[in-house]
Structure formats: structure tokens, C-alpha cells
N, C-alpha and C positions, 0 to 999 in steps of 0.2 A: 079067245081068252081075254078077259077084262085085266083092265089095269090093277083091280084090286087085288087080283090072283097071280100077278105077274108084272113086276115090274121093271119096265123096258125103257132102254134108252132111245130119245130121240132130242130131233133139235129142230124146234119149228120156227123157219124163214117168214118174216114175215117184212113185207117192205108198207114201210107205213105213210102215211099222210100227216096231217094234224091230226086229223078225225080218227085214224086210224085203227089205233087199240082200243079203243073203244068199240071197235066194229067189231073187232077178233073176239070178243070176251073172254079173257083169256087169263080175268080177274082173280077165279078161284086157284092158279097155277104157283101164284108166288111162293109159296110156300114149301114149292115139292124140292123146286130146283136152283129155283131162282132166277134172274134176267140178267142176259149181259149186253148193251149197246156195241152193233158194231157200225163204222162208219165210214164210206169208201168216196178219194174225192173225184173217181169215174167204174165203171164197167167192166170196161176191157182190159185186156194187157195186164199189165203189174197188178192191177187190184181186182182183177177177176181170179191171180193166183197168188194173194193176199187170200180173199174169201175161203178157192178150194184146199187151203192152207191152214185155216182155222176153222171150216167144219169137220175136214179131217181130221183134225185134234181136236176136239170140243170134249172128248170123253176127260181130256181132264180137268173142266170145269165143275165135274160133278154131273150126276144121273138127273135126266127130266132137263135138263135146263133147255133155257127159250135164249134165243139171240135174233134178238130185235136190229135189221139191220137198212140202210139208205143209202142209195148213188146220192152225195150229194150237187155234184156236177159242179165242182165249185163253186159253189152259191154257198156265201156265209151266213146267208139267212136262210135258206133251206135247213142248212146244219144246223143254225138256234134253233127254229122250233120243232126239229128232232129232237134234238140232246134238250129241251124245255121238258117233251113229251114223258121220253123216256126216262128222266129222272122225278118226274111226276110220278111214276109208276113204278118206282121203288126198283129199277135193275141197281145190280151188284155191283157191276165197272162198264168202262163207256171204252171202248176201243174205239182210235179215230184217226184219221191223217189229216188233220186241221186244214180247213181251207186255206187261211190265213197267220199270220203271226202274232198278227196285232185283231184282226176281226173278230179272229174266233175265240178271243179270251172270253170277253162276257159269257159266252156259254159256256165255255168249261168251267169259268169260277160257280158257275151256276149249277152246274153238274159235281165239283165240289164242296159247295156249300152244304149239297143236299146229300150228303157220306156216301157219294159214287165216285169212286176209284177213277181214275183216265191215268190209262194208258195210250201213249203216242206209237204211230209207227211210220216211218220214214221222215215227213213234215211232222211239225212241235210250236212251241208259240215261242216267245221271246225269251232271253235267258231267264229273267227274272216271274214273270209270268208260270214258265216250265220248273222253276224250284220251287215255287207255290202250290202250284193246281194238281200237279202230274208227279204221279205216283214212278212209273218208269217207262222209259223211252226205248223203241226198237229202231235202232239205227246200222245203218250202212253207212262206214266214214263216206262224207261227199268229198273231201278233201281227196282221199285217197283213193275215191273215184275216177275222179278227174287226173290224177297223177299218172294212172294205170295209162288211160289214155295221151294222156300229153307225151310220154315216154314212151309208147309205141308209135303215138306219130313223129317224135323224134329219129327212132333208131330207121324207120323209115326211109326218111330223107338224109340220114347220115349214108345209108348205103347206098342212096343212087346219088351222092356229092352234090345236095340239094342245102346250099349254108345257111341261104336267107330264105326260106317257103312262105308266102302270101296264104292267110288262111281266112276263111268266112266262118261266123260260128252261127247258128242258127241256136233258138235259145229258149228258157223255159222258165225265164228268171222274174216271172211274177211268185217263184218259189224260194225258199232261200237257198233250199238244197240246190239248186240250180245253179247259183252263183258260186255255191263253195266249189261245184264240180267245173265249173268254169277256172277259179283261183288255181285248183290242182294242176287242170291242164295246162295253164299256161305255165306254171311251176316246171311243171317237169320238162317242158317245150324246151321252155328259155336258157333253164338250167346245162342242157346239151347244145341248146343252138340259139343263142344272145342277137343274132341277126332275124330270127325267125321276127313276122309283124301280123298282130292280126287286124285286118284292115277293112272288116264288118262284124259285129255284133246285133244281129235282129228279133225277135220273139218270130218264133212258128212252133207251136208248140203240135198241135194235130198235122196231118200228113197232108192234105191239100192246103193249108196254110204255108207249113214250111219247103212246099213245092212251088210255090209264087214266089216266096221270100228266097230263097234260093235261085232262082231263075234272075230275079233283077240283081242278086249281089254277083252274080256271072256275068251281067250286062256291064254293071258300074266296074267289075274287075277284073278285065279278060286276064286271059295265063292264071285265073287262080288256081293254086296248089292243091287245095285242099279245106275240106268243111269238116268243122265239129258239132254233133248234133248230140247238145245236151240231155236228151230225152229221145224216147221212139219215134214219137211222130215225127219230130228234127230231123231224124237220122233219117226216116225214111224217104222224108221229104226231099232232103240232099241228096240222095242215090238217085231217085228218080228225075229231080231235076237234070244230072249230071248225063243221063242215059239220054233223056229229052232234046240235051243240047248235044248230042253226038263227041260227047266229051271221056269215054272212055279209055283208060291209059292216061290220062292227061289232068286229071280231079281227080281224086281219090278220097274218101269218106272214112272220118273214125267218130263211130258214134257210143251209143247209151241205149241199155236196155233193151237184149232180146226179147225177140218174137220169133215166131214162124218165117215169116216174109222176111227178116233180117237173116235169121240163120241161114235158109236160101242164098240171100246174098254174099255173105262170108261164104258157103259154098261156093259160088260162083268166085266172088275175089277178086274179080275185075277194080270192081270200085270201092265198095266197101272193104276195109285193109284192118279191122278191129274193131269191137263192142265189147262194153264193161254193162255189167249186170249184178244185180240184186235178186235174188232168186223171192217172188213175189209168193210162193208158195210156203219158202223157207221162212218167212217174214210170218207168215200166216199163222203156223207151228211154231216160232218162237212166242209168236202173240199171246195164241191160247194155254202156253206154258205159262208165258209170265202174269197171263192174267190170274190163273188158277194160283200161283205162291201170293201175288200179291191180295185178292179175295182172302187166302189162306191165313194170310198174318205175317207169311214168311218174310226173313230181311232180306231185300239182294244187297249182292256186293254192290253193285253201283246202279246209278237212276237210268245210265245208256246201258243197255242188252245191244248188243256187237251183233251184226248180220253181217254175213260172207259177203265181201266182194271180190266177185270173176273174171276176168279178162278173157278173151275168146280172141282167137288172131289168127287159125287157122279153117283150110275148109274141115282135117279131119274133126276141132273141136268143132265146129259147127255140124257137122253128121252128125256125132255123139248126142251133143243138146237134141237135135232134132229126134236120134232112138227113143231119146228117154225123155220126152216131150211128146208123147203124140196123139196128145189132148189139143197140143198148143198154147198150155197155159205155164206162164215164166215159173 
């Protein structure tokens, strides 16, 4: 049945180059549906269930549309001359997790200039920047993030009469969200235990990164207490170190951002004692809502859109994720 006799939804992925759309020809489309930029700053994990989050909702951007979308692997310049391309090419709104705060504005002022909508999700660019360029922002508080955790690694060590805990944090804080999720945890740390000290902060942001980075803050700090791994790969990197050094019972890890192999972990329990999450999927489906009111004309109440943040602290919560995950995407 042709399209002319039948008109059917679809949404065609296309991951572009410079060259790209131009290869797709894909010229005569603008008109049916429209284009919406999306823009991921990796793969896996969190923004592989960002994506299956926002094609699963795509129908409410409207029938026929295209969602032009790129890993930009954090590369601030991969991202310009996407969002260059893309707004070249008349899409409707630019979906994005900015690489940077400060890097990424030239493109998005640029992606605003040219009456394309940006919407943020997770990362955003500087205050001022963000009340200019970006129409609305999907956030999970970091603050309150990081509190979720600092406060369950508080009541932790309250219960085994642990007053001063030595902690490593492994880290992600070439992000901002990073550092706010850092600020929470120590918040809620200190707030119960004023003696607590954290007596390394390093970047390992991927899992064999934060497996090195972790091992030597183990060497520089024997009897450590306990790692906070701002991010997944942190987090995982810390477990495994901890397993590595035959430190079990004795380390303990509260991290950031389920996975698979995390939930596991919190099954197990041994080491892992708590992860805080942002449901990357949940993110995904807010996204393509608020892309579709703001496209629409509609007002939001406000420029942040609120994403759930979850605390996980047990193995039965970590079974549960795992039923209703079993894709494996957050």
C-alpha cells in the first residue's frame, strides 16, 4: 500500500555525518512531518534508554516525522557540526545533552538563531546561556541526587558505629551535574556524620578507567571505608576494584546510575550498599512530550521538567529493576 493511500507512522533514525543528509535525500520530507534533532553525549547506558525512551514516544511529535539523531561521544565539535547540519535543514527542535556548558553554546545559540527550539536533557549550558537559547530543560535534581546517596551512606555507617568513615569518590565532574551530585552527597554525609572526611576525589568516569583510579586511591588509603561513584562507570569501576583487592566486607560502594551489572551487584550486596538513578528511558518520554507542547506553542509551567529520582538500597529493589528491565536499558 503506498503512502499516498495510507498514511503511516514512522521515524527514520538516521545517524549523520557532515555529509550526511545529504546522502539520505530526504529533502522532499519536510513538509509531511517535520525534523526533530536528537542528540546523545554516548551509546550506552543512560542515553541508549534516553533514545528507546523517545522513540517510544515519538508519536507525539506528530505523524511522518524524522528524528535526526548522533553519539556525540563528547566531542564539542562533533556536536557543532551536527546541530550546524541539522539546523541547516529546517528540524523543528534540537534535543540534546550538551557536551559542555560553556563549549556547546556557539551551537545551540546557532540552532536558536535559526527558530530551532533546544530542549536540554540532563546536562544544559550556563545559567545565562540556558535562559537565552533553551526553550526547556529535563532534569533530575543532581543535588538531590547526591543527597539520596550521601544519606544512605550515612545511615550505613551510623549502624555499624562507623563516626569518622574515610571515603574515595571517583568522579565525573568534567559535568556539572557531577559536581552538584557530589555537593548533595557530602550534604547529606556530613549533615549526620561531621567527622566523616573524603580523602580522594579523582575523574574515572568509564569502567576500566575508574578500575585503575580506584585501585591506587586503595593503595594511597588503606582501611578505606568506602567509594562514591558518581556516574556508572565510577561506580562500577569501584566494585570491581574492591573485589580485585580482596576487600570485601571491608569497602563498601554507593554509587550512581543503574545498569544491569550494577543491579547484580546490589543483588549481591556484598559491596555495593546503594545506587541512585534517573530512569534514562523516563527521560526519553518526558523529552518527546515536552518536545511536542513546546513545537506546539504550548506554555510550560516552568523551563525545568522534573525527572524521578530513585534510590535502590536493596537486593529485593534490585530484582524488581532487573524484571522490568530486561532489555537492560535504564
Amino acid at each position: 500500500m503506498s503512502l499516498a493511500r495510507h498514511r503511516t507512522w514512522h521515524v527514520l533514525i538516521l545517524t549523520l555525518v557532515l555529509t550526511g543528509l545529504a546522502a539520505t535525500g530526504c529533502g522532499g520530507r519536510v513538509g509531511e512531518g517535520g525534523r526533530v534533532g536528537l542528540v546523545y553525549m554516548d551509546a550506552q547506558g543512560y542515553y541508549a534508554g534516553v533514545r528507546k525512551g523517545m522513540l517510544d514516544s515519538s508519536r507525539k511529535l506528530g505523524e511522518d516525522v524524522q528524528i535526526l539523531e548522533i553519539n556525540a561521544q563528547g566531542d564539542a565539535s562533533k556536536e557543532s557540526r551536527f546541530v550546524d547540519t541539522v539546523s541547516s535543514a529546517g528540524v523543528k527542535a534540537l534535543v540534546m545533552s550538551p557536551v559542555s556548558t560553556t563549549a556547546s553554546i556557539p551551537a545551540v545559540k546557532l540552532a536558536h538563531d535559526s527558530g530551532v527550539k533546544v530542549i536540554c536533557y540532563n546536562t544544559c549550558l550556563t545559567d545565562e546561556a540556558t535562559r537565552k537559547y533553551v526553550s526547556a530543560w529535563i532534569l533530575g535534581d543532581p543535588v538531590k541526587f547526591g543527597e539520596l546517596a550521601g544519606a544512605k551512606a550515612a545511615e550505613y555507617f551510623v549502624s555499624r558505629h562507623i563516626t569518622a568513615p574515610r571515603i574515595g569518590v571517583i568522579n565525573c565532574e568534567t559535568v556539572e551535574v557531577c559536581r552538584q551530585r557530589r555537593a548533595g552527597f557530602e550534604r547529606a554525609l556530613f549533615a549526620r556524620l561531621p567527622k566523616a572526611r573524603i580523602v580522594a576525589n579523582q575523574q574515572g568516569t568509564t569502567i576500566d578507567s575508574a578500575v585503575q583510579v580506584a585501585d591506587r586511591v586503595l593503595t594511597a588509603h588503606h582501611g578505606l571505608d568506602a567509594f562514591y561513584g558518581e556516574s556508572g562507570g565510577a561506580t562500577m569501576g569501584a566494585v570491581k576494584a574492591v573485589r580485585q583487592r580482596g576487600l570485601i566486607g571491608k569497602t563498601v560502594v554507593f554509587g550512581s546510575d543503574m545498569t544491569t551489572d550494577l543491579a547484580h551487584e546490589l543483588v549481591d550486596n556484598r559491596i555495593l550498599k546503594a545506587d541512585v538513578d534517573i530512569s534514562g528511558r523516563v527521560v526519553g518520554k518526558l523529552a518527546a512530550r515536552t518536545t511536542a507542547q513546546v513545537i506546539s506553542g504550548e506554555k510550560l509551567g516552568s523551563q525545568i521538567v522534573a525527572a524521578p529520582v530513585e534510590l535502590y538500597s536493596t537486593p529485593r529493589q534490585a530484582r524488581k529493576w532487573l524484571d522490568t528491565h530486561p532489555d537492560g536499558l535504564p
